[in-house]
Every structure is written in structure tokens, then in C-alpha cells.
C-alpha positions as CSV (number, residue, x, y, z in Angstrom):
1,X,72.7,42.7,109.1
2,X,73.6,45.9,107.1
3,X,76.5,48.2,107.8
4,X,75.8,52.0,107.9
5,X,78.3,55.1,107.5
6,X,78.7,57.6,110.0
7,X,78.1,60.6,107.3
8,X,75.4,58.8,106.0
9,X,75.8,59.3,102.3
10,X,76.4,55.9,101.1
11,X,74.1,53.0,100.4
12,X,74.3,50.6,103.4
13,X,76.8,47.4,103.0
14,X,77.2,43.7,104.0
15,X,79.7,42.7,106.2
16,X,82.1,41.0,103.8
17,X,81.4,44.5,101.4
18,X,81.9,46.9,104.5
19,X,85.5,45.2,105.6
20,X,86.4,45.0,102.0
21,X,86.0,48.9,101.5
22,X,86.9,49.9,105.1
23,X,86.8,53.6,104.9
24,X,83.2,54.6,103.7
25,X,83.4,56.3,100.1
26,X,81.9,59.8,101.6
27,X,84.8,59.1,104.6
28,X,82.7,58.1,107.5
29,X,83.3,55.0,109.6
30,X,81.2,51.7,108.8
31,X,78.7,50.4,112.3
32,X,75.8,48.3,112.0
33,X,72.5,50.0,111.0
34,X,71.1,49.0,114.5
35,X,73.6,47.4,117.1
36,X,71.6,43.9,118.3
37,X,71.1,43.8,122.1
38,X,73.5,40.1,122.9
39,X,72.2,39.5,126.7
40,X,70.0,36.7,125.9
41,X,72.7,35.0,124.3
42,X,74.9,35.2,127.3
43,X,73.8,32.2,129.3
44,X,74.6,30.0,126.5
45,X,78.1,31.8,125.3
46,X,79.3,31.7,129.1
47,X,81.1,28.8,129.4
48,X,82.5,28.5,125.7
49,X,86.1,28.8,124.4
50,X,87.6,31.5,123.3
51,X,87.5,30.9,119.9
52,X,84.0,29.5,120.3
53,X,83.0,32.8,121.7
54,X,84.6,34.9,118.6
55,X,82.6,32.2,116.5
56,X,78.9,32.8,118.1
57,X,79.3,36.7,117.9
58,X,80.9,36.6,114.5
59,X,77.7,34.6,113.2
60,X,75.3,37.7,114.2
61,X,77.7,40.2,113.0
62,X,78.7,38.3,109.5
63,X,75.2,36.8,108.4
64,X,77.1,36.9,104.6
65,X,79.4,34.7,105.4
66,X,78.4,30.9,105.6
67,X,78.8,29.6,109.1
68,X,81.0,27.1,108.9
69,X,83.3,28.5,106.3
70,X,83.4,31.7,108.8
71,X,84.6,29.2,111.8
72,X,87.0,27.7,109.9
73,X,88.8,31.0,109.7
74,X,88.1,31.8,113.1
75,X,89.6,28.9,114.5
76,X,92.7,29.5,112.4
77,X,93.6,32.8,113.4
78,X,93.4,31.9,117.4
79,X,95.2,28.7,116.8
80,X,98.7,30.9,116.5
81,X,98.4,32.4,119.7
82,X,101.0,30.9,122.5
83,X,98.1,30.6,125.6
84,X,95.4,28.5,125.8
85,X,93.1,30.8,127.2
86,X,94.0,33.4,124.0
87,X,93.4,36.5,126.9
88,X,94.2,35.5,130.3
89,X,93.6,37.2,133.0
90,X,96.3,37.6,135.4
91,X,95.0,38.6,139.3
92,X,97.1,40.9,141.2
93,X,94.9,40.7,144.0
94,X,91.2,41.1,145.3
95,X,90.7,44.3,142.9
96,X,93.0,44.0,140.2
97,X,93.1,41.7,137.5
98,X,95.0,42.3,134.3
99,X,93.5,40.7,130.6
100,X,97.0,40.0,129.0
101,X,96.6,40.5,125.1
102,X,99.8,39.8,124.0
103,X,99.6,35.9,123.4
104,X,99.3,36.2,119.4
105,X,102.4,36.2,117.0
106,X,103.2,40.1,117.5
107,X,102.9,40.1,121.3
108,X,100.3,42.7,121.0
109,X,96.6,43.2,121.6
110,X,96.2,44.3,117.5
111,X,96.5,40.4,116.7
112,X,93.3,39.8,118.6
113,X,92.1,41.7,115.2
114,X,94.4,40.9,112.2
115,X,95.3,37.8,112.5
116,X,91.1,37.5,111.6
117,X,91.1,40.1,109.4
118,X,93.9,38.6,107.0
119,X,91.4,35.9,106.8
120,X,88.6,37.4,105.9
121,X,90.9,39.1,102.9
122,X,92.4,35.8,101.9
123,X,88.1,34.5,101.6
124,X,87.2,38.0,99.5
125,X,90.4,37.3,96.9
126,X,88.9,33.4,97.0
127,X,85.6,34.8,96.3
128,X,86.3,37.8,93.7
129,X,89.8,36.0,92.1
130,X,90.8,40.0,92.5
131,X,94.0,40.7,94.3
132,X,93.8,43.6,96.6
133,X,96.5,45.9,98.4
134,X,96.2,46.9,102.0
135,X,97.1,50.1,103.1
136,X,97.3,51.5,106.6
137,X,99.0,53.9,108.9
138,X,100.6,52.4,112.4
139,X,102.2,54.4,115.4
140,X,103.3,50.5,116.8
141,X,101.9,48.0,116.7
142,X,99.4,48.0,114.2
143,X,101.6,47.5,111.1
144,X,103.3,44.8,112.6
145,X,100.6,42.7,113.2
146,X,98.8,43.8,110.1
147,X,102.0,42.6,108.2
148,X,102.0,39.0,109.8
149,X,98.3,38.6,109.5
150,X,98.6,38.9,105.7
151,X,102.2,37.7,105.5
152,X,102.7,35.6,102.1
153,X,99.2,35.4,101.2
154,X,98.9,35.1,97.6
155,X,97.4,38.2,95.9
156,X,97.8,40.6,98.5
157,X,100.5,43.2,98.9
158,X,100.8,45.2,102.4
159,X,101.7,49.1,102.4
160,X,101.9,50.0,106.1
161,X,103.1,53.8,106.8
162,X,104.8,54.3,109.8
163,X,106.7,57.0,111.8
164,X,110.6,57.2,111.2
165,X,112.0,57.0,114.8
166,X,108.0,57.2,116.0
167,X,108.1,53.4,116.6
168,X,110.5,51.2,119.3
169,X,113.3,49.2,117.8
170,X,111.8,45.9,117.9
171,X,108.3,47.5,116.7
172,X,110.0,48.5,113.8
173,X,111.7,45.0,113.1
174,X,109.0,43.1,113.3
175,X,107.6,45.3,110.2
176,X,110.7,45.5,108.3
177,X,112.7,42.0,108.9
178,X,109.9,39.6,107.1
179,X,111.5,39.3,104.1
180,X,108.0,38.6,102.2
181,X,108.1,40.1,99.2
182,X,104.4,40.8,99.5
183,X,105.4,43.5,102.2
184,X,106.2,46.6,101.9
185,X,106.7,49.0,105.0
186,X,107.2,52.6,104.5
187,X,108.7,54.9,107.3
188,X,107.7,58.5,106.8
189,X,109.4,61.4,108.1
190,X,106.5,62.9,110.1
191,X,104.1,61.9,112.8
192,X,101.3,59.4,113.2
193,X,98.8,61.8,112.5
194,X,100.2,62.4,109.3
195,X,100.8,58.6,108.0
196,X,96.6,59.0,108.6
197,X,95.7,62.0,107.3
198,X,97.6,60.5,104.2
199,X,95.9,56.7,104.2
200,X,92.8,59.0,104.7
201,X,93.2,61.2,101.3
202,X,94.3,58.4,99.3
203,X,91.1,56.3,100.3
204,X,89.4,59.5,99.2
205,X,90.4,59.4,95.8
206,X,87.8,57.0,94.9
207,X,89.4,56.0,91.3
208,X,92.6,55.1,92.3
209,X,90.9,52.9,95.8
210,X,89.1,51.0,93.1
211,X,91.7,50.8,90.1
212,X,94.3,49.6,93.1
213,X,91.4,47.5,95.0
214,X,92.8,49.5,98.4
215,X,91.3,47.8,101.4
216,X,92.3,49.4,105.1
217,X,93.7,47.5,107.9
218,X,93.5,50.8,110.3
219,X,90.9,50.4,113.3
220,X,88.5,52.4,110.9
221,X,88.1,48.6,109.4
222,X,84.5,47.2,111.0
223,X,86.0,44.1,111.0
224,X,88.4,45.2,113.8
225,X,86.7,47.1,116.1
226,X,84.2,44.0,116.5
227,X,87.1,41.2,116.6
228,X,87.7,43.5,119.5
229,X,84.6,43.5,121.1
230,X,85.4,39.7,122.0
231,X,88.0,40.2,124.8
232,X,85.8,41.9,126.7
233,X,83.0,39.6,126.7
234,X,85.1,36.7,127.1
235,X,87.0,38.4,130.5
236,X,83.0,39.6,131.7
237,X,82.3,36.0,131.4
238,X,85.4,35.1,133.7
239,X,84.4,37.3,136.4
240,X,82.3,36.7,140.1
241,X,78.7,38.2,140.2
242,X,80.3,41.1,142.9
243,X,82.9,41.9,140.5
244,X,80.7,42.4,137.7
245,X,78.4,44.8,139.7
246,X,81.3,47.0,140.8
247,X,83.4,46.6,137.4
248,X,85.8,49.4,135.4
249,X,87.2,48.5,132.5
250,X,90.9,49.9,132.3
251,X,91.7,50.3,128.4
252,X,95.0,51.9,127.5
253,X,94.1,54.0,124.3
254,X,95.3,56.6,121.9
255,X,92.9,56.0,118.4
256,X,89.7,55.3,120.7
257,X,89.8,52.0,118.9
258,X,90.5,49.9,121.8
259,X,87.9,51.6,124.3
260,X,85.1,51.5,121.8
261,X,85.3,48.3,121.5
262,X,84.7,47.5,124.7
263,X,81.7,50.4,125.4
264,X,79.8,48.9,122.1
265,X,79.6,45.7,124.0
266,X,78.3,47.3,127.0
267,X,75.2,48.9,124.7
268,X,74.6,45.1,123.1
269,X,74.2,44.4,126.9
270,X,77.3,43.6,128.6
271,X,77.0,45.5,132.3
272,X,79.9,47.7,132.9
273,X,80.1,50.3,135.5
274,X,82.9,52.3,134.4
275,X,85.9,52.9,131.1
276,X,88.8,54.2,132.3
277,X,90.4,55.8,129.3
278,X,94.3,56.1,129.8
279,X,96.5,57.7,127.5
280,X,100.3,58.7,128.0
281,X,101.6,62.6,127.6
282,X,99.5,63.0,124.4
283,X,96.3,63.4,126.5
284,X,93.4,64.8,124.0
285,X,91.3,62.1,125.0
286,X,91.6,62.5,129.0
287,X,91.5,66.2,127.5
288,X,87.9,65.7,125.9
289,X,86.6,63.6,128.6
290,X,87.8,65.8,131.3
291,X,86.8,69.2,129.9
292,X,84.1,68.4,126.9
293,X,86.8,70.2,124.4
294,X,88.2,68.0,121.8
295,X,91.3,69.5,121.1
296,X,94.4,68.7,119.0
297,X,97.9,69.7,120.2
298,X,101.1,68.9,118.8
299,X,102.1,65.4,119.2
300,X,105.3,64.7,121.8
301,X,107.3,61.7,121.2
302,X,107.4,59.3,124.5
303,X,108.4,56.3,125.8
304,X,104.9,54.5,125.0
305,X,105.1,55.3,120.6
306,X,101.3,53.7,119.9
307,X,99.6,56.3,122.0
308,X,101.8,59.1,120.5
309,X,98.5,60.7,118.8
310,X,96.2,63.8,118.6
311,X,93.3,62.9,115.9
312,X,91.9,59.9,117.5
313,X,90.0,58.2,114.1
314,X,87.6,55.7,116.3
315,X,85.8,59.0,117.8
316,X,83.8,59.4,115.0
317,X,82.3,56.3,115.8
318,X,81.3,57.1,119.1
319,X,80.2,60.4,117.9
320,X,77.6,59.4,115.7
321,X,75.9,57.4,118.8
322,X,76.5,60.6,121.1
323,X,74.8,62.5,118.5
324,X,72.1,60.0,118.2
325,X,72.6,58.6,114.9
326,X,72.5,62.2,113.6
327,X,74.7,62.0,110.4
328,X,74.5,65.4,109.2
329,X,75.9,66.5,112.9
330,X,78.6,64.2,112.7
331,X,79.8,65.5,109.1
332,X,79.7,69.7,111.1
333,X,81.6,68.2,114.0
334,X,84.1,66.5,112.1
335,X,84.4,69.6,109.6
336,X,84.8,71.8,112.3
337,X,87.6,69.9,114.3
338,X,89.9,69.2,111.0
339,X,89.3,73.2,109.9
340,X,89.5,74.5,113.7
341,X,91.3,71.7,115.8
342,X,89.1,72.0,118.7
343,X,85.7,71.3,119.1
344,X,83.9,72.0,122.1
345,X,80.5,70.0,123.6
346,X,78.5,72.1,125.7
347,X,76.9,68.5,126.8
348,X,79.1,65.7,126.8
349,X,77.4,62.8,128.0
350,X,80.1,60.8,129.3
351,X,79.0,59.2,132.6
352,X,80.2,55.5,132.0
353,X,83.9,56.9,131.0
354,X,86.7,58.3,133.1
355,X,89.9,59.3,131.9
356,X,93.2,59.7,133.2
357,X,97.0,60.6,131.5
358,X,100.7,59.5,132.0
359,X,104.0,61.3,131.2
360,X,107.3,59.6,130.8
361,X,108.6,59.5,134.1
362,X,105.3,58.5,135.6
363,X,105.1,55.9,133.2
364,X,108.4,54.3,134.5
365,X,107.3,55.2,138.6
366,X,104.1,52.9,137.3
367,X,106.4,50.5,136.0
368,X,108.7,50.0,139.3
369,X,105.6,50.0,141.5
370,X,104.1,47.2,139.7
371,X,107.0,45.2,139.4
372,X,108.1,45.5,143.1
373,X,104.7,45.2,145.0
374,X,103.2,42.0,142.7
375,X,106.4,41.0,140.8
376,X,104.5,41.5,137.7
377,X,106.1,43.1,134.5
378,X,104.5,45.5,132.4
379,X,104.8,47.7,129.4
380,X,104.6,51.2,129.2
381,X,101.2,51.4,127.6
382,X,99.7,49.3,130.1
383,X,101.4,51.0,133.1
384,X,99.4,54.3,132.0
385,X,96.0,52.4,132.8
386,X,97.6,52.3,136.5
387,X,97.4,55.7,136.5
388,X,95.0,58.3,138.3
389,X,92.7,55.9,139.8
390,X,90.7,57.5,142.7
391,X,88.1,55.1,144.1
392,X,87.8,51.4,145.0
393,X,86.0,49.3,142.7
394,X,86.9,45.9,140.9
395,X,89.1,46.4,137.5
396,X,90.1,44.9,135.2
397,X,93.4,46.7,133.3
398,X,94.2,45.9,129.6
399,X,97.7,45.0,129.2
400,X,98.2,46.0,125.4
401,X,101.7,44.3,124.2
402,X,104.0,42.1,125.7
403,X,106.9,44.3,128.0
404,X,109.9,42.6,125.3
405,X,108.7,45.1,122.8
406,X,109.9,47.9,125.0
407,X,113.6,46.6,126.7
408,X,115.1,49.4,126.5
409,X,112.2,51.5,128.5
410,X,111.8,48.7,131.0
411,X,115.7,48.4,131.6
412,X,115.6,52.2,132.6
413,X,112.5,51.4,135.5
414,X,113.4,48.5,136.8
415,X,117.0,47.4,135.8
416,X,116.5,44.3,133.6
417,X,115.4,43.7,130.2
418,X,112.7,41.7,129.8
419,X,113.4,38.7,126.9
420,X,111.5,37.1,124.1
421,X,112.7,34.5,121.6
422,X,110.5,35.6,118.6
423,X,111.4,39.4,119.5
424,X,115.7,37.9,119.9
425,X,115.1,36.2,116.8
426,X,114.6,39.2,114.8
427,X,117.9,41.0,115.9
428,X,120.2,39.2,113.1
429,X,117.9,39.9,110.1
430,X,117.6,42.2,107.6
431,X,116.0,45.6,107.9
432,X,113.9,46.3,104.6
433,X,112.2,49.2,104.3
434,X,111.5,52.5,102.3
435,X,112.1,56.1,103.7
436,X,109.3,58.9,102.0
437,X,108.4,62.3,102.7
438,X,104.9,62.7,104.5
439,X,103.2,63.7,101.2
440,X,100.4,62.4,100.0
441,X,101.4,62.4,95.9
442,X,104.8,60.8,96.9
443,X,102.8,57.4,98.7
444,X,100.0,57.6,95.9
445,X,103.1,56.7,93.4
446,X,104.8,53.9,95.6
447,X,102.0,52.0,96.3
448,X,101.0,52.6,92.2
449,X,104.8,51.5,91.1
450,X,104.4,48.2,94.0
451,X,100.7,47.4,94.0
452,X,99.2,43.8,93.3
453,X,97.5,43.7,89.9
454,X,94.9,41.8,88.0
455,X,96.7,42.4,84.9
């Protein structure tokens, strides 16, 4: 299988070539030439493991890669996560289920992801005997995960841009209180949006990606968007025949990332009636899939950080199957947006998704609700996908990160702090980090002064 961009001016990759470059050279977003339809495969995947589920897709997906080399790594990035099931669903009752993915080391779904994807770099420096340095931009929980999937692996250094005060307390520890040397985690003072327009300009400067061997951990990496895809599969598999016909997928979502995910398995033939996208206060998502305008606004700091984001990266993606595979329109719609803001569809085809927001104090009313009618404690991401729902059906809610990350938030809803001992272990250590200005030139020389060299 060959990957593709979605500006379509590159030659077409492998798989091991297309999550080594991550960003496409002309900046589009690496998908399969042609996505392969799965169905046929499902009687036989059904009643597999979880990690033996990741294994059988990974094999269509990563034909580069020799099979059982490929499950090795598999099975050692779900053998670190604390549940045997890796995502559990958790019933609340006859409609409502929950997929908890917040098992692996970070208490967050972005392990599901990383913890694979430091695998796959730890095979390329194995293959190449290149070091490479990771770069990417986090509003949560990204970097942290990112940062444990590659911690101490020998010739690769980690630059992970974050927020200053974007991030909650404990995200931010579990970035900055490593102590790998191989780490480095740089707080910017500016937004989200700005720690990727900056990953974004650097990865554009095609010397320096290649004299630093720059490889991206951001959900514009192939490798995690399809790592992804696996959750979803694995909780269809889970479910009765009636809740399958009558099944909306709740996904918690600010990049797009998450959702995609979840909507490319539907097209390679999982049946799914419905996404509910669900974003907090920073709604240009429910926005675009409410009106048709895609529109940025400035971005409002709230009480769930890793949705706190107006230029959802992962859209492109889904553009260039709304527009048919048309890259030349996906290159004008993208131009447009990042020299207007706003786009507008005249016809948005958008009949599997639904959408729905949460501000701050809706998010803790969500939170209370929740916790006194099933006794079951969330965190404030989830608690949006509990949002706006307007008609019976069977769902199933993604709950994103483990409510620990947030104590402070849940404290305020519901009067007790929610505990965990890897989160309590962090408190006593160090806090190691590096404080820039959101400027591209100033990143550019860190990451030239740290980076991991050949030489």
C-alpha cells in the first residue's frame, strides 16, 4: 500500500517512509492512495485481543514492515497499559456505554497512538543507524504521551512545544518531570495554534527537516490517526447486533484527529449511524458542522486545555475525501482559510456527523450529573461528549484521559479530588523545562543548539 498527500505534489510513500516524514514536503497530510474496504475481515478479527486486533489491521496498512517484526512492536506498546481489555467499555445503562482510553502510561487516549509510534521510530533508527529528532506541538496531552512513548530511546531527542499556562498542572508534569536527558519540552508564550503554525513552518523548511532528520509526533503523523482507528473497531466488535444498528459514536475532539479516526473506519466498512463531534467553548468544529462555515475565532482558555483550539490540522484529511480526492481543491481551500480565516461550503455533506459544544460551567453541571446519577467520574473533555444530545439511540462516549489529570476542575463539580499514584508520584520531582517566545526563528535555533546528530 502506498501513501498519498492531500496536495498531491509529492511522489507517493510506504508506510515506514510516510510516518518517518509525517508532514508531506508540499504540506499536505499523508492517507492511503485508496482506503481498503475491511468488512470481510470482520468475522475473523471479532473475537481477537486487543492487541491482536491492532496486529491484523496494522499488517494491511504496514505491508513494508515484516509481519512478525511489526507484532513484536505491537504487542510491546499494549503490554504497558494497566487493563486487560486495553479500552474497556464501561455501561451506564441500556444506552450509554463509555470506551475508557486512559489505561496507558499517560492516562490518556494519545497513548493508544504513541506508545506504537515510538516503536516504529526506535525500528527506522535500527534500520537507517540515523538518529532522528521529534518535533511536535501539544495543547495536553499529546506531548506527554509523546515524551513517554520515546522516553530514553537511544538516538532520538523529543522537542514538544506547548502552551505556558495552556496545559493543567499535572499535564504539564508529566512532560517536564522525566528527567531523560533525551527530552526536551518547551513552553511557549502563546496559544496552541501557534506551537502549530510553528512545528508547521519549520517542517516547511525542507533543508533544515532533512539536515535535523525532523520526524512529527502531531496527529498529522499517518501512523496515528490509524493506531486510532483500532478503538473503534475493537468497541464495534463488543457491541449487540441492535446496538450496532442504532449506534453514535460520541468523540470528544478539538484537532479532528480523534473523530477521523473513527469515520475512516466507517468508509473501510465499519456500520455507524452517527459522530457526534463535541468540543468545549472553542466550538469551530460544532461551528462548521452546524452552519457549513469553517471559521477561526480567537482561542478562550477553559477548563478542558486539549480542546482549547481554532485550526483543527486533521480537517484537511477529511477534506480531501469531501472534495473527492480533488487535490488542487484542497490546496484553494486551505489557502483561502489561513489568508481569510473562514471558509464557507455552500454543500457540506455531513449527514453521518452531529456536533455539539460545552462552556465551562456546563462542563462542571455535566460533570455533577454524571457522577450523582451513575456514580461514575469523568473528566472535563469527556463530560463535553454528554452534551447536546437530542434523540434516543445507542452510544457509545469516548472518555479521552483519566479524571486525575484534572483534580482541581473536578474538586470544583463535585467536591473531591480524584487520585492517581503515577499522577501523586510526580508532585515531588523536578520541573525541567524551557520558556521561548512563539517565534518560529527562536525554536528553529533550540532544537539546532539540542538536536540528536549523526556526527
Amino acid at each position: 500500500m502506498r501513501y498519498v498527500s492531500t496536495r498531491g505534489e509529492v511522489p507517493p510513500l510506504s508506510f515506514t517512509e510516510a510516518v518517518a516524514t509525517g508532514l508531506a514536503p508540499d504540506g499536505g497530510l499523508y492517507i492511503p492512495e485508496k482506503l481498503p474496504y475491511l468488512a470481510p475481515f470482520f468475522p475473523q478479527w471479532e473475537k481477537l485481543s486487543y492487541t491482536e486486533l491492532a496486529q491484523a489491521f496494522f499488517r494491511v496498512f504496514a505491508n513494508d514492515i515484516d509481519a512478525e517484526v511489526l507484532n513484536g512492536h505491537i504487542a510491546d506498546a499494549y503490554s504497558r497499559f494497566d487493563h486487560p481489555q486495553i479500552a474497556p467499555l464501561h455501561r451506564l445503562d441500556e444506552q450509554t456505554q463509555v470506551l475508557e482510553l486512559f489505561h496507558g502510561p499517560t492516562l490518556a487516549f494519545k497513548d493508544f497512538a504513541l506508545q506504537l509510534l515510538g516503536n516504529l521510530y526506535a525500528l527506522q533508527i535500527e534500520r537507517t543507524e540515523e538518529p532522528i529528532n521529534i518535533l511536535g506541538a501539544t495543547s495536553g496531552d499529546t506531548g506527554a504521551a509523546a515524551i513517554h512513548g520515546l522516553l530514553n530511546k537511544p538516538g532520538v531527542r523529543s522537542f514538544i512545544l506547548y502552551p505556558e499556562g495552556g496545559v493543567s498542572a499535572l499535564q504539564e508534569r508529566q512532560m517536564t518531570c522525566t528527567g531523560a536527558d533525551n527530552v526536551h519540552p518547551i513552553a511557549i508564550r502563546g496559544s496552541f495554534d501557534d506551537a502549530q503554525r510553528i512545528i508547521k513552518q519549520i517542517f516547511g523548511d525542507l533543508e533544515f527537516r532533512r539536515t535535523y532528520r525532523l520526524s512529527a509526533v502531531n496527529s498529522i503523523n499517518l501512523a496515528r490517526i490509524l493506531a486510532q482507528c483500532v478503538y473503534y473497531l475493537y468497541a464495534w466488535f463488543r457491541l449487540t447486533d441492535a446496538e450496532r444498528r442504532d449506534l453514535e459514536f460520541v468523540v470528544p475532539t478539538g484537532n479532528f484527529g480523534n473523530v477521523l479516526a473513527g469515520w475512516l473506519m466507517h468508509r473501510m466498512g465499519m456500520p455507524v449511524k452517527r459522530f457526534r463531534i463535541a468540543t468545549n467553548q472553542n466550538d469551530i468544529l460544532h461551528r462548521l458542522f452546524s452552519t457549513g462555515e469553517y471559521r477561526q475565532e480567537p482561542v478562550l482558555k477553559s477548563v478542558a486545555p486539549s480542546m482549547d483550539i481554532q485550526i483543527a490540522s486533521n480537517f484537511e484529511r477529511f477534506l480531501y475525501y469531501h472534495e473527492k480526492g480533488e487535490s488542487r481543491r484542497v490546496r484553494e481551500l486551505v489557502e483561502a482559510f489561513q489568508t481569510k480565516g473562514a471558509v464557507a461550503f455552500e454543500q457540506f455533506d455531513a449527514d453521518i456527523f452531529t456536533s455539539s459544544s460545552a462552556d465551562d460551567a456546563t462542563i462542571a453541571q455535566l460533570i455533577r450529573e454524571v457522577d450523582s446519577r451513575y456514580g461514575y467520574l469523568m473528566d472535563p473533555h469527556t463530560a463535553c461528549g454528554f452534551a447536546g444530545w437530542d434523540k434516543p439511540c445507542h452510544r457509545v462516549v469516548l472518555s479521552t484521559a483519566h479524571p486525575a489529570k484534572f483534580p482541581d476542575t473536578i474538586e470544583a463539580a463535585v467536591g473531591r479530588k480524584p487520585r492517581s499514584e503515577s499522577l501523586d508520584s510526580l508532585m515531588d520531582k523536578e520541573i525541567r523545562k524551557v520558556v521561548l517566545e512563539a517565534d518560529t526563528e527562536t525554536i528553529r535555533n533550540y532544537i539546532q543548539a539540542n538536536a540528536e546528530t549523526s556526527n
